[in-house]
ROVO-716662 format. One record per residue (C-alpha): residue in one letter; x, y, z. Coordinates in steps of 0.5 Angstrom, whole numbers. Layout:
resn  X  Y  Z
A  X  Y  Z
...
//
This chain:
resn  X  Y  Z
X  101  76  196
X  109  75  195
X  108  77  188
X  103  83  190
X  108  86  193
X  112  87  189
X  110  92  185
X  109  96  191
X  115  99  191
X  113  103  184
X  106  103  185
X  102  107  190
X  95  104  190
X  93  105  197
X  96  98  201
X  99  99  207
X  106  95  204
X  107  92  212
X  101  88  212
X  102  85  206
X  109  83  209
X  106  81  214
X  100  76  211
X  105  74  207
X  110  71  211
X  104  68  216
X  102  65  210
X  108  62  208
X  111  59  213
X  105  57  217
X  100  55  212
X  105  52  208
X  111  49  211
X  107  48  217
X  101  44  214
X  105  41  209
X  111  38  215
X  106  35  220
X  102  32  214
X  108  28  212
X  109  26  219
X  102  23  219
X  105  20  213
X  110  16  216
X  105  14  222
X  100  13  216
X  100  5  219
X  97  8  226
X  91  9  225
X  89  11  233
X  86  18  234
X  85  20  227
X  79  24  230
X  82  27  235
X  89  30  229
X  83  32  224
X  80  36  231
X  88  40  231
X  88  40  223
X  82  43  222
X  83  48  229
X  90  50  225
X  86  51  219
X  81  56  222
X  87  59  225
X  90  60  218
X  85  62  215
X  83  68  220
X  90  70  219
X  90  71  212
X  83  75  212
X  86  79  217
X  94  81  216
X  93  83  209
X  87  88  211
X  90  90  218
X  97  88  220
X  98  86  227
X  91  88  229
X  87  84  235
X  83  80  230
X  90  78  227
X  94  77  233
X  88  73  236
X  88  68  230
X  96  68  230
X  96  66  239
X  90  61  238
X  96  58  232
X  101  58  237
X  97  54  242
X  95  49  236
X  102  48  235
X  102  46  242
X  98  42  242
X  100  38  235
X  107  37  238
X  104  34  244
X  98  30  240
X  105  28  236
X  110  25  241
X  104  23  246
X  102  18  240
X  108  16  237
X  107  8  238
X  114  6  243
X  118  1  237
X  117  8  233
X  120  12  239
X  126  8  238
X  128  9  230
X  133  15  229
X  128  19  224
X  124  19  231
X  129  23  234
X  130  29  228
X  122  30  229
X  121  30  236
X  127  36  238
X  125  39  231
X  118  40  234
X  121  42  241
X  125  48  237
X  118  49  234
X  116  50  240
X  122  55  242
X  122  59  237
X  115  61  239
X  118  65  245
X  119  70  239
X  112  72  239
X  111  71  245
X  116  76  247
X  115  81  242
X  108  82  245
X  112  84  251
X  117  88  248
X  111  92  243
X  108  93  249
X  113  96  254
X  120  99  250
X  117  99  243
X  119  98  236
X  125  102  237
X  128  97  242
X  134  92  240
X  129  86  244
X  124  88  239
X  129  85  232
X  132  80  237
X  125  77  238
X  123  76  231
X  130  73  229
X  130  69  235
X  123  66  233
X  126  65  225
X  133  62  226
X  128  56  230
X  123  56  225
X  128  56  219
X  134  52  221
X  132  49  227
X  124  46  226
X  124  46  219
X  130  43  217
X  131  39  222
X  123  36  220
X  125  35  213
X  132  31  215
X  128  27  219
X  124  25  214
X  129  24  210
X  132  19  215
X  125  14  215
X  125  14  208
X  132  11  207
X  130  7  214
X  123  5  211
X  127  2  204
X  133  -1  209
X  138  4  208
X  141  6  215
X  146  10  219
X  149  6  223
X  149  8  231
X  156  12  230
X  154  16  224
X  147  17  226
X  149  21  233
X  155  24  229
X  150  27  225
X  144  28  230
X  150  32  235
X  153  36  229
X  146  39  226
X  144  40  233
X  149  44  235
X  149  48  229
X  143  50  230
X  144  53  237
X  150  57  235
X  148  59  230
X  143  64  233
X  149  68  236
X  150  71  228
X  143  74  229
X  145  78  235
X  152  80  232
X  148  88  230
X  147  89  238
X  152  84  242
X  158  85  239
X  162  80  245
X  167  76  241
X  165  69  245
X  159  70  240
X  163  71  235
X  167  65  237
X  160  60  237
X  157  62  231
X  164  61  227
X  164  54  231
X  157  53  230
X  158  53  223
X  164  49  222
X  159  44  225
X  153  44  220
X  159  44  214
X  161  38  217
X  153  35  218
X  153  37  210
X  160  34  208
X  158  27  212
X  152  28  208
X  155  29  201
X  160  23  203
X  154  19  205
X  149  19  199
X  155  19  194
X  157  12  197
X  150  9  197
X  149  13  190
X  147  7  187
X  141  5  194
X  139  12  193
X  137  11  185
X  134  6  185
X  128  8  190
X  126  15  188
X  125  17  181
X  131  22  175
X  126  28  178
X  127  26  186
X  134  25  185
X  134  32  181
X  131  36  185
X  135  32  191
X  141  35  187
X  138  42  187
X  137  43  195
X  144  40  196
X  146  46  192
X  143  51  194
X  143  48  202
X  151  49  200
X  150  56  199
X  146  57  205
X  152  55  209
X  157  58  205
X  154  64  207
X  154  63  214
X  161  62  213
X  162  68  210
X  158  72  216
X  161  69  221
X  166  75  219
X  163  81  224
X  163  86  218
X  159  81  213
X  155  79  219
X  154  87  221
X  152  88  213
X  147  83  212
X  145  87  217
X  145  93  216
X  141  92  208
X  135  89  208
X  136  85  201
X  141  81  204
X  137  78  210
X  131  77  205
X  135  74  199
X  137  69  205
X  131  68  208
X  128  66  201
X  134  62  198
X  133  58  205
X  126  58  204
X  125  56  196
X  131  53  195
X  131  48  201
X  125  48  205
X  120  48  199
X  124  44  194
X  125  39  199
X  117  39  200
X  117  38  193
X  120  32  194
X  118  30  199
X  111  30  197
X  111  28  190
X  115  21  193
X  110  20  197
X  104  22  191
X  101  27  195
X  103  32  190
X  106  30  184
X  111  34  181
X  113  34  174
X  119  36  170
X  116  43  168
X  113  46  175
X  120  44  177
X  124  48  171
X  119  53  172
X  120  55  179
X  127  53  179
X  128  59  173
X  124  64  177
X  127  62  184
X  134  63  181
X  132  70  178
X  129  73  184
X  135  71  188
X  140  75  184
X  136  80  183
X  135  81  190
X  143  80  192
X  144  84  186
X  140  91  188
X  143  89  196
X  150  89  193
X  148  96  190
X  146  99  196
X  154  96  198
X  157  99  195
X  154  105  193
X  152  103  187
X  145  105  181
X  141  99  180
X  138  98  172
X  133  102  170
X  127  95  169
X  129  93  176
X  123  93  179
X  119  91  173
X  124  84  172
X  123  83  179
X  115  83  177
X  116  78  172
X  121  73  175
X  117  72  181
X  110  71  176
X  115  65  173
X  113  62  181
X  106  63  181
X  105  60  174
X  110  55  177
X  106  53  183
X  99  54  179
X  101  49  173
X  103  44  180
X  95  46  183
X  93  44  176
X  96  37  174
X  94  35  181
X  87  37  180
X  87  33  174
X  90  28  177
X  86  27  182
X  79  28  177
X  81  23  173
X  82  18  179
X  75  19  182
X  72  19  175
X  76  11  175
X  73  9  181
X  66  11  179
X  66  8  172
//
């Protein structure tokens, strides 16, 4: 759907662009990062086997619901059908964090990673006033309203840096503790605090376009300045167990470890720079900064430590050519996005093949994600016909 929209903006073949958008983005973050968090957290609880049944009940309920959205988003935008399918979501949500923390064993419950998970699933939760509020806004004040963008950057500030994040940290934690690699309790709270805090404070920049009160200003920069420090102390500490962190993982983990340590290194550098009132104002005010943003945090971090992720744990191996495929195509539509945001700044024409560049960049990340499909289909044939013979 990403790559269907592409053309849109040259192209008039009788879609509705927004619906699309809208599909799109459910899709993305609901049926991928969604489904694929809380199926490395049954992971890492794969040797609790009680209520199974009732988590296959939620999964396939989740399932019905994505499904839903995406037969009705593209086709219909926010319509009764797609807002049913998407609010029976929310309280699958709900029921999931609560299934969740209900039948995590205690021993868990007092493991570090166990502490990540359980407020990253309650941002879950909180940024699920987003779309509650946005109903009431829609309703009442309408579109024009400053409550209604309010409401959507609420819900995507907790999804993106609060749930999504903070999950794959978690897990990042019960890796390294289930290989005997430990924060100790100091580094641990120094750690859990600043992130935390971070993710608090760093809503107030998604308000600066409406509440334009210094104190937020003051909150947001300090909020940042906490995240920097979570990332250097995580910088420092990988650099120091080095030698731990080699030995357990894979050249292609370690790589694309590296790869998300980067670009989670832009992602903070700028928040850095937009926690200046007239670079938060402009990231704002043109649309292609917030989308190159977005995407830089959702491809570049969240998905590419799902890769990760995954491919340790063997649920879907990654090779080296799916991840140079996606990394170039990542890489191309991230400047093309900012370059066509820094033309609109200042005033400038972008090149003429623009659109058609921006086409074949994003097509490298379909055939990337299609060759990853592939490899695994073949992978889990070949295992099948083995256990058969």
């Amino acid at each position: 759907m990403g790559l269907f929209l592409r053309p849109l903006h040259i192209l008039d073949i009788g879609v509705d662009y927004r619906h699309i958008v809208h599909g799109h983005s459910h899709i993305a973050l609901l049926g991928w990062v969604y489904l694929a968090l809380i199926t490395l957290f049954y992971k890492l609880l794969s040797d609790e086997k009680k209520n199974s049944n009732r988590y296959r009940q939620i999964y396939v309920f989740i399932q019905i619901t994505l499904v839903g959205m995406l037969c009705t988003f593209p086709f219909q935008g926010y319509s009764f059908l797609s807002i049913t399918f998407s609010t029976l979501f929310l309280f699958a949500s709900y029921w999931y964090a609560w299934f969740f923390i209900r039948n995590t064993p205690k021993n868990l419950k007092h493991s570090n990673w166990y502490k990540y998970i359980r407020i990253a699933l309650f941002y879950n939760v909180i940024s699920t006033l987003g779309p509650w509020a946005l109903g009431i806004v829609m309703a009442t004040l309408g579109k024009a309203s400053v409550w209604y963008k309010i409401s959507i950057y609420f819900y995507l500030h907790f999804q993106y840096n609060g749930w999504m994040l903070v999950a794959l940290l978690g897990i990042l934690i019960a890796i390294l503790e289930k290989k005997g690699i430990h924060l100790s309790r100091n580094q641990n709270n120094y750690l859990f605090y600043s992130v935390n805090f971070g993710v608090v404070f760093t809503f107030f920049l998604s308000i600066f376009w409406a509440v334009q009160i210094k104190v937020l200003y003051l909150l947001n920069g300090l909020g940042v300045v906490l995240q920097l420090f979570a990332f250097l102390f995580l910088l420092r500490w990988f650099s120091k167990n080095k030698i731990l962190l080699k030995g357990n993982f894979s050249n292609l983990q370690v790589l694309i470890g590296k790869t998300v340590l980067v670009i989670l290194g832009l992602k903070i550098i700028l928040q850095l720079i937009t926690s200046i009132p007239y670079f938060a104002n402009l990231a704002f005010s043109i649309i292609e900064f917030t989308i190159g943003y977005l995407h830089l945090t959702f491809l570049g971090v969240i998905s590419m430590s799902l890769f990760l992720f995954f491919d340790y744990f063997r649920l879907i191996r990654t090779s080296f050519t799916v991840y140079f495929l996606f990394l170039i195509g990542y890489i191309v539509t991230e400047t093309l996005i900012f370059y066509k945001g820094s033309a609109i700044w200042l005033d400038k024409a972008i090149f003429d093949s623009y659109y058609l560049t921006l086409i074949c960049a994003s097509a490298i990340l379909v055939l990337a994600i299609g060759l990853l499909l592939k490899q695994n289909s073949k992978i889990k044939t070949f295992k099948i016909k083995k256990i058969n013979d």
